[in-house]
Z-matrix of the N, CA and C atoms (Angstrom, degrees):
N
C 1 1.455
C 2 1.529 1 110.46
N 3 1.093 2 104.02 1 -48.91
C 4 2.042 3 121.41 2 161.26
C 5 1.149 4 116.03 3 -28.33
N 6 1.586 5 112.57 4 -49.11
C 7 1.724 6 131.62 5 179.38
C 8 1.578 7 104.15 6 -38.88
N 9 2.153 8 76.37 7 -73.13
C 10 1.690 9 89.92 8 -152.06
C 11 1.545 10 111.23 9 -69.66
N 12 1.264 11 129.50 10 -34.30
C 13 1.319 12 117.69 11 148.87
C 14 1.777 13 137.99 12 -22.64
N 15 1.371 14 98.32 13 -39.82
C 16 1.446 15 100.31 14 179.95
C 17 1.541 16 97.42 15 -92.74
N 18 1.163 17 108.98 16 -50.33
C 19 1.984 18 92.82 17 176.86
C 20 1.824 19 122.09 18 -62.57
N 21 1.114 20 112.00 19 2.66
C 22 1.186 21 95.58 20 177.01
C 23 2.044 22 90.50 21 -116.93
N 24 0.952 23 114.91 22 11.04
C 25 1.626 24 120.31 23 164.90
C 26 1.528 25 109.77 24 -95.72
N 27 1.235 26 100.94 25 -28.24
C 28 1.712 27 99.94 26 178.00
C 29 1.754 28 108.32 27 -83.88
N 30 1.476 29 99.39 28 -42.25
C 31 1.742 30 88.66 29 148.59
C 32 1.136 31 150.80 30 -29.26
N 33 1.018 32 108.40 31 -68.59
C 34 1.512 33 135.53 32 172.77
C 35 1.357 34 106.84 33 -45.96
N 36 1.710 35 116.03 34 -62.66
C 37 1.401 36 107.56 35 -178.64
C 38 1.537 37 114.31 36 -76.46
N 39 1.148 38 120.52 37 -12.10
C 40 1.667 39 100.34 38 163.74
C 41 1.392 40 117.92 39 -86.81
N 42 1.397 41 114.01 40 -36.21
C 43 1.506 42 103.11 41 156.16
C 44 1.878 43 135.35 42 -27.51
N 45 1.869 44 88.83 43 -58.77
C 46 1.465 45 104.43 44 176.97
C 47 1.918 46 100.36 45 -57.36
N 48 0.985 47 107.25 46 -53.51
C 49 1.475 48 101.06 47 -160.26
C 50 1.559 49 129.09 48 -63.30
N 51 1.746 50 85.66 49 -35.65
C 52 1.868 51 107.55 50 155.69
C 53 2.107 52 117.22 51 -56.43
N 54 1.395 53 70.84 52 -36.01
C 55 2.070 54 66.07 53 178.97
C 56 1.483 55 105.60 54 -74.12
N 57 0.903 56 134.98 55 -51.01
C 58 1.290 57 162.54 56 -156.92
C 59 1.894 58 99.60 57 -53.14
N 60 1.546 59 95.39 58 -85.77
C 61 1.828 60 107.73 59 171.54
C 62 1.249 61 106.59 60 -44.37
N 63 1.309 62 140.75 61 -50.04
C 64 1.383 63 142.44 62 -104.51
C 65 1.420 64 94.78 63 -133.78
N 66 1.587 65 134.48 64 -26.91
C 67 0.972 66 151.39 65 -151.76
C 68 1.702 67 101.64 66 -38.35
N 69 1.434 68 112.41 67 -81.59
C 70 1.615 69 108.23 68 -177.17
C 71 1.205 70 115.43 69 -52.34
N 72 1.488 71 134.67 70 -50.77
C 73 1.708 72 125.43 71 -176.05
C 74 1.761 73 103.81 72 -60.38
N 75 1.260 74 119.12 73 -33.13
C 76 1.935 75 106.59 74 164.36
C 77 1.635 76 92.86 75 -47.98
N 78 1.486 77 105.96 76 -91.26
C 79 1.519 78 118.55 77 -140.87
C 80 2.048 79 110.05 78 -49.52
N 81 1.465 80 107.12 79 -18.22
C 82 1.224 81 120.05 80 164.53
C 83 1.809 82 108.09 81 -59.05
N 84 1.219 83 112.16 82 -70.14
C 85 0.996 84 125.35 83 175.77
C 86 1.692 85 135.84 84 -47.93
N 87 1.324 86 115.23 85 -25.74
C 88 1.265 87 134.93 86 -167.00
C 89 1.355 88 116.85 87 -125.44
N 90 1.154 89 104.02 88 -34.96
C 91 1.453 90 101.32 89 -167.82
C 92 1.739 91 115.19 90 -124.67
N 93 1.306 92 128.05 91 146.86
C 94 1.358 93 98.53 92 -158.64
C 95 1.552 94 101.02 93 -143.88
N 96 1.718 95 120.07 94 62.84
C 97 1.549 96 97.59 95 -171.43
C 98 1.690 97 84.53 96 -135.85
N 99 1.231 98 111.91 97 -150.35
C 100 1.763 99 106.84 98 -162.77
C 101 1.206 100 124.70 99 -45.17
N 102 1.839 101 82.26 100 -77.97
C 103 1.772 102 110.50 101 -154.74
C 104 2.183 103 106.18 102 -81.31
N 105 1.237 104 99.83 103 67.22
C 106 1.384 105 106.33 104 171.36
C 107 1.472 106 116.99 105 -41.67
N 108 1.120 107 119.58 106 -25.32
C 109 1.882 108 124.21 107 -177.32
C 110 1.321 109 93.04 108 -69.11
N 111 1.418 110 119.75 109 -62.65
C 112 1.608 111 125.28 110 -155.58
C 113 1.449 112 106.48 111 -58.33
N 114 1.443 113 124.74 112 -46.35
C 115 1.516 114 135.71 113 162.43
C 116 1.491 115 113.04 114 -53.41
N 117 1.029 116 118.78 115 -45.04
C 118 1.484 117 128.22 116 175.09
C 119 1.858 118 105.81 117 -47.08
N 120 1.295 119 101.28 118 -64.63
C 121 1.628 120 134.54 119 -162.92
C 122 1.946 121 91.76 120 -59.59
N 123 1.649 122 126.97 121 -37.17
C 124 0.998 123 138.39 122 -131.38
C 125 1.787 124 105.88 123 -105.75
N 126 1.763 125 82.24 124 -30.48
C 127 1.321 126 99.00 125 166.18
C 128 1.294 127 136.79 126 -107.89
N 129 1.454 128 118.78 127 12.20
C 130 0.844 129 137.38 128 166.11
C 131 1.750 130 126.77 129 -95.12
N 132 1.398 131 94.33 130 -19.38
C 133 1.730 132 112.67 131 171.79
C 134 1.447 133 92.43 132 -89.43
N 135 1.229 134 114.49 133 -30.80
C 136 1.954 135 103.97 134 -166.85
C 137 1.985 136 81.57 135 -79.08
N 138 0.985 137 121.04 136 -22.55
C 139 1.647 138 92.42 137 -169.78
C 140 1.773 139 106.27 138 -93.25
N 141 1.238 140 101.00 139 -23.76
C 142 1.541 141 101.50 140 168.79
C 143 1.489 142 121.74 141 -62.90
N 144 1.482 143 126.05 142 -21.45
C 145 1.504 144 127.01 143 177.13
C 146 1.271 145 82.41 144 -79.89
N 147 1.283 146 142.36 145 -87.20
C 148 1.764 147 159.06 146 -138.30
C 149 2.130 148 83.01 147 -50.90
N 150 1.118 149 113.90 148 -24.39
C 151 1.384 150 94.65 149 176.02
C 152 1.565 151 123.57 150 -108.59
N 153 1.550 152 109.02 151 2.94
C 154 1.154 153 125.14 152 -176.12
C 155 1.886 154 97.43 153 -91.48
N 156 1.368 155 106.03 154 -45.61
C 157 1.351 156 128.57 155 -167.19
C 158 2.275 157 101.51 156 -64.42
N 159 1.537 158 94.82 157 -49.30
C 160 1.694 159 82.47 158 -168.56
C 161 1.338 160 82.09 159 -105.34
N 162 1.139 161 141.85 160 25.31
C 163 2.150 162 117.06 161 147.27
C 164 1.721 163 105.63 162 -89.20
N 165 1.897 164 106.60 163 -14.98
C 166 1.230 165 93.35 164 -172.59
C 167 1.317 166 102.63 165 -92.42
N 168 1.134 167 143.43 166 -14.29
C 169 1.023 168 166.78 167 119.97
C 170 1.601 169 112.89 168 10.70
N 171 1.212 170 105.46 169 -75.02
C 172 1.651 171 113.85 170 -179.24
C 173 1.505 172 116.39 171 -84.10
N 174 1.393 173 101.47 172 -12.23
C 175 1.535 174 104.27 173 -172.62
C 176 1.583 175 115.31 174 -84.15
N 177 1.576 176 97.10 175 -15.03
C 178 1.641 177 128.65 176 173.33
C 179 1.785 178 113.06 177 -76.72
N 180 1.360 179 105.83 178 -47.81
C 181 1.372 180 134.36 179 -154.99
C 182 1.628 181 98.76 180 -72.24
N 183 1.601 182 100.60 181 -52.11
C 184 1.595 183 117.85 182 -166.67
C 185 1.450 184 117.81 183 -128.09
């Protein structure tokens, strides 16, 4: 249970960190309607929880 806890925390923070860097070439790529900043901006808060969520995660775990 220890495991899968930490692998889905190590998830999370590469997820978060991939949204984060990566933010405009996703929302370029995927998504296709005006306001590209706001999507940009949208996914970059969604990757900042996903990294708030699995550091708190392991910091709990271990």
């Amino acid at each position: 249970m220890r495991e899968f806890f930490l692998f889905i925390a190590i998830v999370s923070l590469v997820c978060g960190v991939k949204f984060i860097y990566d933010a405009r070439p996703i929302v370029k790529k995927y998504f296709s309607f005006g306001d590209k900043n706001e999507a940009t901006l949208g996914l970059k808060i969604l990757g900042f929880l996903l990294m708030i969520i699995g550091g708190t995660l392991m910091y709990f775990m271990y």
